[in-house]
SELUM-925771 format. One record per residue (C-alpha): residue number from 0; chain; y, x, z. Coordinates in nm, 2 decimals. Last residue first. Example, Ala and Ser with C-alpha at 12.3 -4.5 7.8 and 13.67 -1.06 7.14 Angstrom:
+-----+---+--------+--------+--------+
!   k ! c !      y !      x !      z !
+-----+---+--------+--------+--------+
!   1 ! A !  -0.11 !   1.37 !   0.71 !
!   0 ! A !  -0.45 !   1.23 !   0.78 !
+-----+---+--------+--------+--------+
//
This chain:
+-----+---+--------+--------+--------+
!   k ! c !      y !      x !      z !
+-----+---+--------+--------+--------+
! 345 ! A !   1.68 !  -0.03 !  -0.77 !
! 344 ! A !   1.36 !  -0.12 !  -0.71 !
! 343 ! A !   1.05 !   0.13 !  -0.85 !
! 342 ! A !   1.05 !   0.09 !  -1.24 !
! 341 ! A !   1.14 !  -0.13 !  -1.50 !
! 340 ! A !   1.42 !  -0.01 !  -1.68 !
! 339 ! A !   1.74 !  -0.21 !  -1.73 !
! 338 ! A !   1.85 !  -0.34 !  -2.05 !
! 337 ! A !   2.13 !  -0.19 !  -2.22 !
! 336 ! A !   2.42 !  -0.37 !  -2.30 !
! 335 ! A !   2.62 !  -0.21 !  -2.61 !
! 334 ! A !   2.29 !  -0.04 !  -2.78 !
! 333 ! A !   2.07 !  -0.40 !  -2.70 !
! 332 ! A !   2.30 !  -0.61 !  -2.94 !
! 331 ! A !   2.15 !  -0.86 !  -3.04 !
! 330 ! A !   1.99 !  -0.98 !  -2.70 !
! 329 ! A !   2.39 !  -1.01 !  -2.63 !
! 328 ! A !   2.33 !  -1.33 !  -2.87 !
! 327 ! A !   2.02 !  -1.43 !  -2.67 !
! 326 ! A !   2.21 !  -1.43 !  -2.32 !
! 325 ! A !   2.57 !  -1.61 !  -2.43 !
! 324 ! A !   2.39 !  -1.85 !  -2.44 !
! 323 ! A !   2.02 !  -1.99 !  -2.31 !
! 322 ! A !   1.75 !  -1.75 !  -2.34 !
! 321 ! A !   1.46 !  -1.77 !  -2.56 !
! 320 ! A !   1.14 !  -1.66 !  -2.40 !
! 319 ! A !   0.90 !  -1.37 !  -2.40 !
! 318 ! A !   0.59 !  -1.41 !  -2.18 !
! 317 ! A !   0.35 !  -1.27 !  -2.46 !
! 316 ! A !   0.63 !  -0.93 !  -2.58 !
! 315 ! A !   0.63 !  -0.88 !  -2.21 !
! 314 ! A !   0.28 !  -0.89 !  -2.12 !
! 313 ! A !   0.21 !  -0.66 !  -2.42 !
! 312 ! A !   0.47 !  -0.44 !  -2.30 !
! 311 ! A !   0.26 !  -0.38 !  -1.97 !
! 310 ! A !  -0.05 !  -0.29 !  -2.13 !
! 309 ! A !   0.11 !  -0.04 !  -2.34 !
! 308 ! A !   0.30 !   0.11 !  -2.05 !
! 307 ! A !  -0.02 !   0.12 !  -1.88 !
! 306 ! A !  -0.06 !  -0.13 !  -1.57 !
! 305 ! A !  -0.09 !   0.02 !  -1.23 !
! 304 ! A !  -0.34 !   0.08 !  -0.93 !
! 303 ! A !  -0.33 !   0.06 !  -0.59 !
! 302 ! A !  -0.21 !  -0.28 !  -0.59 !
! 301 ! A !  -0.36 !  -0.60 !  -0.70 !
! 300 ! A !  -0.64 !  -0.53 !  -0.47 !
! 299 ! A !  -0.45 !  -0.77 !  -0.25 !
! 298 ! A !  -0.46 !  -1.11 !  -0.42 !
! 297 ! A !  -0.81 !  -1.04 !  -0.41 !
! 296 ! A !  -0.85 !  -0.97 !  -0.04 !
! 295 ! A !  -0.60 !  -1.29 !   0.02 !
! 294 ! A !  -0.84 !  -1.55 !  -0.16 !
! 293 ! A !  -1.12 !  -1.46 !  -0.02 !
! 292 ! A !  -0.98 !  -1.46 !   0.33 !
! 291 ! A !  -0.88 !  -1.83 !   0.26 !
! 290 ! A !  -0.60 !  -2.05 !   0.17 !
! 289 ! A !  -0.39 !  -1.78 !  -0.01 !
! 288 ! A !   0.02 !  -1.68 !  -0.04 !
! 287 ! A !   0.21 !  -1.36 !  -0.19 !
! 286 ! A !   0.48 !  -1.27 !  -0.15 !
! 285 ! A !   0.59 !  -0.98 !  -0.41 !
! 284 ! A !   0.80 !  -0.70 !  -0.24 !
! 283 ! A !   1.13 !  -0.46 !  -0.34 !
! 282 ! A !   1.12 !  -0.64 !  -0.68 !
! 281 ! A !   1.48 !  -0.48 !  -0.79 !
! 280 ! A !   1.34 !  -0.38 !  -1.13 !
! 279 ! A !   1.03 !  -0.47 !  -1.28 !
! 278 ! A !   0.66 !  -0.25 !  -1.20 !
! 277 ! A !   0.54 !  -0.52 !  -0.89 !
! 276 ! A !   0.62 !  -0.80 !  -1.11 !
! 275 ! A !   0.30 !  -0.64 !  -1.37 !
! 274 ! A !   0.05 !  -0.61 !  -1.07 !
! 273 ! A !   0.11 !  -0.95 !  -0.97 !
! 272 ! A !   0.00 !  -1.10 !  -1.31 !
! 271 ! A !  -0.23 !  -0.79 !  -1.38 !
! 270 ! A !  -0.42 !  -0.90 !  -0.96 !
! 269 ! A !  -0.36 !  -1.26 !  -1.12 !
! 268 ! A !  -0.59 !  -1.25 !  -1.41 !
! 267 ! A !  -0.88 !  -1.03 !  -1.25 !
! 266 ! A !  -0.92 !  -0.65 !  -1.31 !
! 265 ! A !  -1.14 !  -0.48 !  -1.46 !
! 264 ! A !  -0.93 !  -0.31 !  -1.68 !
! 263 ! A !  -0.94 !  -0.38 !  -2.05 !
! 262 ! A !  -1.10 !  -0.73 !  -2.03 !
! 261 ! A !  -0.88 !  -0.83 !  -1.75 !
! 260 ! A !  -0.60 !  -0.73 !  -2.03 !
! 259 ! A !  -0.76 !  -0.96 !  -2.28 !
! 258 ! A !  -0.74 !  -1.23 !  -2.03 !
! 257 ! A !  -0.36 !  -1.20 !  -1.90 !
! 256 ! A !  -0.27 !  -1.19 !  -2.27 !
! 255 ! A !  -0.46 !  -1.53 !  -2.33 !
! 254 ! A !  -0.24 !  -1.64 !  -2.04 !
! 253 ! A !   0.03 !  -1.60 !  -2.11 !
! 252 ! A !   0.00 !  -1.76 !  -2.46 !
! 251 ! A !  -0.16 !  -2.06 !  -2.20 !
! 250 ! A !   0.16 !  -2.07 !  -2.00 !
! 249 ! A !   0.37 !  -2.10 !  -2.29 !
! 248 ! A !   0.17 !  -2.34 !  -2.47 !
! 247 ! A !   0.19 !  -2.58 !  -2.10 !
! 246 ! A !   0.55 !  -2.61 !  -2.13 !
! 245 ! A !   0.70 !  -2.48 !  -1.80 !
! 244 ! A !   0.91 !  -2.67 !  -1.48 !
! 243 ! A !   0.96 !  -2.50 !  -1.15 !
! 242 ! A !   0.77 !  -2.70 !  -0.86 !
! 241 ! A !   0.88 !  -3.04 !  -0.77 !
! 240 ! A !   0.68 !  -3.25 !  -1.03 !
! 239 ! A !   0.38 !  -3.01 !  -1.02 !
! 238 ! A !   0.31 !  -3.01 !  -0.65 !
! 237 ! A !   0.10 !  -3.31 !  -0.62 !
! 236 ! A !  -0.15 !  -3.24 !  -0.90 !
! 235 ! A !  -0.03 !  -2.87 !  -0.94 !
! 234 ! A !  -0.23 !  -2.82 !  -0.53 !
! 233 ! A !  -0.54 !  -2.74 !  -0.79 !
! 232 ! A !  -0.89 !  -2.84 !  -0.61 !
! 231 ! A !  -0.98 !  -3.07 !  -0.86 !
! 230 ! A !  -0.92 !  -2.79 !  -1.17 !
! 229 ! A !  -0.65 !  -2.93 !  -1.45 !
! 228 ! A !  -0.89 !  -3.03 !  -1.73 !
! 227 ! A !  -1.00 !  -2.71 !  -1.97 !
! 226 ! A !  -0.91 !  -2.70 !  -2.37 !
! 225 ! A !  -0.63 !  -2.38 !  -2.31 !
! 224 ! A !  -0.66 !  -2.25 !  -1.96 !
! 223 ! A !  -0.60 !  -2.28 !  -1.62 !
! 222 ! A !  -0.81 !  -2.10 !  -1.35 !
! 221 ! A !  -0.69 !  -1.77 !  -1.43 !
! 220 ! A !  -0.47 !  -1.83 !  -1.11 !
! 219 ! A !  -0.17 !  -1.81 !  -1.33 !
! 218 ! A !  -0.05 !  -2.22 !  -1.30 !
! 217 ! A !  -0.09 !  -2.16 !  -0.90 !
! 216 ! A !   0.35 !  -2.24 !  -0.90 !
! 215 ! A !   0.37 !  -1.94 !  -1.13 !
! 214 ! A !   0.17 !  -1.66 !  -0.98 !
! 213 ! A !   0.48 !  -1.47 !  -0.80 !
! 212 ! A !   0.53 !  -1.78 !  -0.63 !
! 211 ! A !   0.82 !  -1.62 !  -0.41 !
! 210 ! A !   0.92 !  -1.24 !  -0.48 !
! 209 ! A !   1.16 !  -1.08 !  -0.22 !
! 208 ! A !   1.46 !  -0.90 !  -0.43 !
! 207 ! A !   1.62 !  -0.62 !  -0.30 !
! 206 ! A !   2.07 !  -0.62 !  -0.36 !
! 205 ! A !   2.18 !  -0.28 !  -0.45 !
! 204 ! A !   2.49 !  -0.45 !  -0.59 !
! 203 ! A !   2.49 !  -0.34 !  -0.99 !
! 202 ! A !   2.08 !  -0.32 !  -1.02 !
! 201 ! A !   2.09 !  -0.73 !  -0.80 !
! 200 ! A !   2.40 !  -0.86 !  -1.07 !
! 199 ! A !   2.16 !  -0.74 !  -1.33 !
! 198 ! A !   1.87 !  -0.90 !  -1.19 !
! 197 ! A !   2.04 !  -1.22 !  -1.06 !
! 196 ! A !   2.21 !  -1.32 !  -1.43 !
! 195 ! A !   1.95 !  -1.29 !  -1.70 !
! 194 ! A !   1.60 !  -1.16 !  -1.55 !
! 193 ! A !   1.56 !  -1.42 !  -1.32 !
! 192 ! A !   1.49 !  -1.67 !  -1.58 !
! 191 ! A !   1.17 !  -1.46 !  -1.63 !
! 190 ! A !   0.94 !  -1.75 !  -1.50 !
! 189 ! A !   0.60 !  -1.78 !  -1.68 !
! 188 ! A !   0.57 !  -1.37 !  -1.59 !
! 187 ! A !   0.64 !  -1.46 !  -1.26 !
! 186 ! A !   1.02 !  -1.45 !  -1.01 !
! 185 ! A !   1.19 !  -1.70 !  -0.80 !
! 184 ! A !   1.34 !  -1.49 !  -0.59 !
! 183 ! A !   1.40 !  -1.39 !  -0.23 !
! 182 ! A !   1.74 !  -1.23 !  -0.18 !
! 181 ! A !   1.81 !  -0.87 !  -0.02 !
! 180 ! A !   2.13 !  -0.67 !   0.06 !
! 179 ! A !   2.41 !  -0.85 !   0.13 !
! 178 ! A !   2.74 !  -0.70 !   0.16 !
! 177 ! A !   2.85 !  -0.57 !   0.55 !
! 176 ! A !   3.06 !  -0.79 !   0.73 !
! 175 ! A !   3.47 !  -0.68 !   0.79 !
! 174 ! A !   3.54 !  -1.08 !   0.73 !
! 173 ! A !   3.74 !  -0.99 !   0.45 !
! 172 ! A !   3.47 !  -0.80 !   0.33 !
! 171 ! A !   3.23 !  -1.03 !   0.32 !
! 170 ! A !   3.46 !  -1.26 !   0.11 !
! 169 ! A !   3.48 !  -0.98 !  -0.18 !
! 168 ! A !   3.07 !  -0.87 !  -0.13 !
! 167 ! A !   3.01 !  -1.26 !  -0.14 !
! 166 ! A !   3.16 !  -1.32 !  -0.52 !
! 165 ! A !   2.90 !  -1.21 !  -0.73 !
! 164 ! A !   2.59 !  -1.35 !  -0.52 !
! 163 ! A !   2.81 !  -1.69 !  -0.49 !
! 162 ! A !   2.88 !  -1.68 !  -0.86 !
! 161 ! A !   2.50 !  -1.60 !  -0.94 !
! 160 ! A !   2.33 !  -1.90 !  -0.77 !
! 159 ! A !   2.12 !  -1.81 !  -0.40 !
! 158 ! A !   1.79 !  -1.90 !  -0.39 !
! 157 ! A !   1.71 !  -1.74 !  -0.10 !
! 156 ! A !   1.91 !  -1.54 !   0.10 !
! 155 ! A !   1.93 !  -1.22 !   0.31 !
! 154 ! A !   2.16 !  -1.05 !   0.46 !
! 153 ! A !   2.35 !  -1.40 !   0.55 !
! 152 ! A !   2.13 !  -1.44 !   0.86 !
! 151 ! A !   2.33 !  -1.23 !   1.14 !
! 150 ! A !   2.51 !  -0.86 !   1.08 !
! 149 ! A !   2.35 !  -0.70 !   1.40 !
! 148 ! A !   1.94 !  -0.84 !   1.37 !
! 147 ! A !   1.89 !  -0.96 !   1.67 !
! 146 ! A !   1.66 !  -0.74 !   1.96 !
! 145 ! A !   1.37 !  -0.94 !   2.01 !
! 144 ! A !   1.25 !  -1.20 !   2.24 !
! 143 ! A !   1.49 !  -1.43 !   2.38 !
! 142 ! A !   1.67 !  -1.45 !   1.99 !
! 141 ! A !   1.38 !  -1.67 !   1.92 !
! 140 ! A !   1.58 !  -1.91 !   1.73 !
! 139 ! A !   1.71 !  -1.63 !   1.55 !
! 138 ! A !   2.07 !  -1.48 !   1.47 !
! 137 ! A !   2.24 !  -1.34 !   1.81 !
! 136 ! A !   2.56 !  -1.30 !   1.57 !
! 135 ! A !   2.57 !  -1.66 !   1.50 !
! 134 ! A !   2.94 !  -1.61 !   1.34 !
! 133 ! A !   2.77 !  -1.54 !   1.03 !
! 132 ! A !   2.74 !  -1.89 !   0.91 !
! 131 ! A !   3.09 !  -1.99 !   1.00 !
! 130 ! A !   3.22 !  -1.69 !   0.89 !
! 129 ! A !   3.01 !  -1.75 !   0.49 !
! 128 ! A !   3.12 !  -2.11 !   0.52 !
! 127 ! A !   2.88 !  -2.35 !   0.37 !
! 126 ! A !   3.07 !  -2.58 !   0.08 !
! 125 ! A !   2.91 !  -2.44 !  -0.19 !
! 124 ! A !   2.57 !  -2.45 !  -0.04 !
! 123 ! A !   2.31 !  -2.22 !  -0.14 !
! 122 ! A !   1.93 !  -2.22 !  -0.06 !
! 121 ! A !   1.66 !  -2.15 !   0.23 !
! 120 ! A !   1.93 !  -1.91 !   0.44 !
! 119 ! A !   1.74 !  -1.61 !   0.55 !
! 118 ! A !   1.70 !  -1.61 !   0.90 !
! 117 ! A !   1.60 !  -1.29 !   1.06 !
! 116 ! A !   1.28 !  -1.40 !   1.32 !
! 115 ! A !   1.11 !  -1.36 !   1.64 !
! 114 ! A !   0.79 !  -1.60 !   1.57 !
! 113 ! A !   0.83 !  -1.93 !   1.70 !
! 112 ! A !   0.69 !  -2.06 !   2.05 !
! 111 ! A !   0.92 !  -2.33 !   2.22 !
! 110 ! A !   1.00 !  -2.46 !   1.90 !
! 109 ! A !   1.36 !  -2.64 !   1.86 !
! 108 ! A !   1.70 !  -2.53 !   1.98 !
! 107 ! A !   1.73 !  -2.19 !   1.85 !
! 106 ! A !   2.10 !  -2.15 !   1.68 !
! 105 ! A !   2.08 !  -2.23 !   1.23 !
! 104 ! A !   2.19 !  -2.59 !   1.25 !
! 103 ! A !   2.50 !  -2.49 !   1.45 !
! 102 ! A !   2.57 !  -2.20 !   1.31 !
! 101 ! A !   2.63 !  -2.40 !   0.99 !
! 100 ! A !   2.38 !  -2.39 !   0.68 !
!  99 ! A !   2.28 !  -2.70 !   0.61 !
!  98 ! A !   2.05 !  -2.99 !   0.78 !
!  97 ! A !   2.02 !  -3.07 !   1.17 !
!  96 ! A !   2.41 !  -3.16 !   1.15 !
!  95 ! A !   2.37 !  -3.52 !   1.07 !
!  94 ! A !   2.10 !  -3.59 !   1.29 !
!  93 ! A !   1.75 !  -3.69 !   1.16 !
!  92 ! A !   1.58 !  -3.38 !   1.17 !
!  91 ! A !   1.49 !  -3.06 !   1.01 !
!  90 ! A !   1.70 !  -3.09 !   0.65 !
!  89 ! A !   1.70 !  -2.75 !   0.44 !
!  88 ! A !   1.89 !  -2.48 !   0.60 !
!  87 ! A !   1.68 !  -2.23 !   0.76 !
!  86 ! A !   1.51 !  -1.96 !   0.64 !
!  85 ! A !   1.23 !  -1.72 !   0.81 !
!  84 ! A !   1.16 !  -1.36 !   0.85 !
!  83 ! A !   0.93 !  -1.13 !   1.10 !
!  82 ! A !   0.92 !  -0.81 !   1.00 !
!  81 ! A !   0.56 !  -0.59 !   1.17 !
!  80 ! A !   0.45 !  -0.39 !   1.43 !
!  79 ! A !   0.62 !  -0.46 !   1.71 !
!  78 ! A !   0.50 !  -0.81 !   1.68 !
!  77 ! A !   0.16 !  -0.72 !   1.74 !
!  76 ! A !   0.06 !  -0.85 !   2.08 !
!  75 ! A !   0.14 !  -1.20 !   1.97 !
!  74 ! A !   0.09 !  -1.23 !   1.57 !
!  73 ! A !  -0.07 !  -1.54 !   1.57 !
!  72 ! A !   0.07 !  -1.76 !   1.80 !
!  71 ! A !   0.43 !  -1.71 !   1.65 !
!  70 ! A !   0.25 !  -1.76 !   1.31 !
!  69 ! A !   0.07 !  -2.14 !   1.42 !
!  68 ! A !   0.47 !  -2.18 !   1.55 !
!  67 ! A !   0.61 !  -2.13 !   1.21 !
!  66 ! A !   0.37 !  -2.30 !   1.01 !
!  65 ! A !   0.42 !  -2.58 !   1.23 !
!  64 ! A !   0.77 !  -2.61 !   1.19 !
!  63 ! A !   0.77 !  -2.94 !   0.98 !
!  62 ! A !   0.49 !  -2.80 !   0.76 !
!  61 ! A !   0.76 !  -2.57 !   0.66 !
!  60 ! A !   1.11 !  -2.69 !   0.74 !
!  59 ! A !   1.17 !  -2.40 !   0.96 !
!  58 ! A !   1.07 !  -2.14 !   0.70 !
!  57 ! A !   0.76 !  -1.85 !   0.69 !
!  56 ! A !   0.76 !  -1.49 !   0.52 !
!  55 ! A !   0.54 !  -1.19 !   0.69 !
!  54 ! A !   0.63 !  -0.84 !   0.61 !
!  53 ! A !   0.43 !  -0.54 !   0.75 !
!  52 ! A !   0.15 !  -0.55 !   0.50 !
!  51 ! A !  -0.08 !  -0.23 !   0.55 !
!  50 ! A !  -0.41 !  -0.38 !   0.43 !
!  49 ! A !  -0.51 !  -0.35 !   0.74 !
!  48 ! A !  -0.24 !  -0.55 !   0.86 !
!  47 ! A !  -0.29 !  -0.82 !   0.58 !
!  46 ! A !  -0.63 !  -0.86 !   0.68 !
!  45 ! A !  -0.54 !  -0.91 !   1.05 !
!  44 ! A !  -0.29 !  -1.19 !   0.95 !
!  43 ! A !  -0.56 !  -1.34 !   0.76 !
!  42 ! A !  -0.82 !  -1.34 !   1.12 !
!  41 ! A !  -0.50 !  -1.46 !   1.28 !
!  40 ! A !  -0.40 !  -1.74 !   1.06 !
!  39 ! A !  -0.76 !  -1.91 !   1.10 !
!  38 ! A !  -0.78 !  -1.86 !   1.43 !
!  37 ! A !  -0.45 !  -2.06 !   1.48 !
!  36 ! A !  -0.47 !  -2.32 !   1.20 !
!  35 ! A !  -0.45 !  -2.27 !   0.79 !
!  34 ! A !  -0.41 !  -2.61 !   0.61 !
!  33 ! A !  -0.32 !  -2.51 !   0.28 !
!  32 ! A !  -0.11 !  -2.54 !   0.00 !
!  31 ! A !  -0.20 !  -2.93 !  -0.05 !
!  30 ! A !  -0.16 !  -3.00 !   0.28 !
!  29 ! A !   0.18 !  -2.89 !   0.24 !
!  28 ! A !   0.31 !  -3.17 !   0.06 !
!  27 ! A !   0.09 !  -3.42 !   0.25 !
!  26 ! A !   0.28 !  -3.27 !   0.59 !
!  25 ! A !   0.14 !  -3.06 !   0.85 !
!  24 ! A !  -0.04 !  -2.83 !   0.68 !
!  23 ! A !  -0.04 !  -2.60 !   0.98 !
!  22 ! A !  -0.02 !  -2.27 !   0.81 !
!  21 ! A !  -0.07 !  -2.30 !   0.39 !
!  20 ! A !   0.32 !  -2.18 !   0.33 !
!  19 ! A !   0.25 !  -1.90 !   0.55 !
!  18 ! A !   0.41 !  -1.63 !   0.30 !
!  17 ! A !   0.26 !  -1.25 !   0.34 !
!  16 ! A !   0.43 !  -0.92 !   0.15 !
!  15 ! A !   0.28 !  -0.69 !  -0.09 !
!  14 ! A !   0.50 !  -0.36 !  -0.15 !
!  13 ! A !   0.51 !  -0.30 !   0.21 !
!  12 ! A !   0.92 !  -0.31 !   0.34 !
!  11 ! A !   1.11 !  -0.04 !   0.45 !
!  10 ! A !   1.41 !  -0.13 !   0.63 !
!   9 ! A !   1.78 !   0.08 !   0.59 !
!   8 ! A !   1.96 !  -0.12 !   0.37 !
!   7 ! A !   2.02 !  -0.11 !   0.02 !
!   6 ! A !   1.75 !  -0.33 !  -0.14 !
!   5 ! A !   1.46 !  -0.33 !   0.10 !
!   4 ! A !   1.33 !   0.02 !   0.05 !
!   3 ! A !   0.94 !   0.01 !  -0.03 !
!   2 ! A !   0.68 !   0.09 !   0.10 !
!   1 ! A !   0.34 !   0.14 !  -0.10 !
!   0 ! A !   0.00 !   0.00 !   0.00 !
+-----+---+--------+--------+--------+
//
């Protein structure tokens, strides 16, 4: 397992990283990820430990908080060990302040037993106030027991749309607040969108990306394929309609390159689909998600190796998409914008 530099800051983050989407399944939506209990999440987290994963991803509104209480129970007697981060700002109540991103939503209140945290916040909102989201200095709901980050949630966010990434560093300022420094992503070779505004904008501002559904929404398990039904046990037939849009051609040309490469090199269709984010710029760690031990010691032997050059243009030329404008006419013009070169972050 390689570590990696989390955008510009000082933490070093493992290459592969751990979301508990599928703890507690407490909700039909996340039933269908998973529904991981205690001993359940403690035999995976011990996996990913051995494995050398030090970087475990939950969110308050998950499984309405269970997933991050099963992972508070999980890791006790190892927190020193490993990073600890969640998001906050999605709806987690019925009041009229238990939703955004205001100190108030964002101070410990709830769960008696979370993990010791840094808040990311779970998605922009224009009218959030970068001081008033800041001023929570203290920064987790489990600021009791650990030592708070200094500059508070807003080093990290999720989701976040290019005019607020482009203007923050200016405001941050102002408030004497250091720039941000990582955002999680979503980032797989069926979703390059990534790759015209927050990539660029991430190279010029130092900024590390965290991966989420680096396989696609489950559409490259190497279970879906041209001519075959959807498979029974697929979470797409509840998840689909609220998980990021793609014409089934395009993931199917994907796929047929995924397949030749397994051929090539042994390895299976999503170990080359997470294999391939782990060589583009900026990806300072790809989360990734299972039900099952099974499922996380193959998601995990897709490191410790790497694509060829060859093997990794192929992927690109098959996962190529149109851009919308002014993207595909600068595409014209590679000598007077030149694209950055995949490599280690930053």
């Amino acid at each position: 397992m390689e570590y990696r530099q989390l955008g510009y800051s000082g933490l070093k983050v493992s290459e592969l990283s751990f979301g508990t989407g599928t703890f507690g399944g407490g909700t039909e939506f996340f039933r269908a990820w998973g529904q991981t209990d205690v001993n359940e999440a403690k035999r995976l987290i011990d996996i990913c430990m051995e494995a050398g994963i030090n970087l475990f991803d939950t969110a308050d509104v998950y499984s309405r908080g269970l997933s991050e209480e099963i992972l508070g129970k999980a890791i006790e007697g190892k927190r020193q060990n490993l990073l600890i981060s969640t998001k906050t700002t999605f709806r987690f109540g019925d009041g009229p302040n238990d939703v955004g991103s205001s100190r108030y939503h964002i101070v410990p209140r709830r769960r008696s037993q979370p993990p010791p945290p840094q808040h990311r916040l779970h998605r922009h909102l224009p009218h959030a106030r970068l001081r008033s989201t800041n001023s929570h200095r203290r920064n987790s709901r489990s600021a009791r027991h650990t030592r708070p980050h200094r500059q508070g949630p807003l080093h990290r966010l999720l989701q976040f749309f290019r005019l607020a990434l482009d203007e923050s560093p200016f405001h941050l300022r102002a408030l004497r607040l250091d720039p941000l420094r990582r955002h999680q992503v979503y980032y797989s070779l069926i979703g390059r969108d990534y790759e015209l505004e927050l990539m660029p904008l991430a190279i010029d501002q130092k900024v590390g990306a965290l991966v989420w559904s680096p396989l696609g929404w489950g559409r490259l398990t190497g279970k879906i394929r041209r001519g075959r039904p959807l498979p029974e046990q697929s979470r797409l037939h509840k998840t689909a309609d609220v998980g990021p849009p793609v014409p089934d051609e395009y993931v199917y040309k994907v796929v047929d390159a995924l397949d030749a490469i397994a051929k090539e090199t042994g390895k299976s269709v999503p170990q080359i689909a997470l294999n391939w984010l782990l060589r583009r710029p900026t990806v300072s760690s790809v989360i990734l998600g299972a039900r099952n031990e099974e499922q996380l010691r193959q998601n995990l032997a897709a490191v410790g190796w790497k694509l060829t050059p060859d093997q990794v243009a192929k992927l690109d030329a098959a996962s190529d998409f149109t851009p919308t404008y002014p993207y595909w006419h600068q595409r014209g013009f590679p000598e007077r914008i030149p694209l950055p070169v995949p490599g280690n972050p930053l």
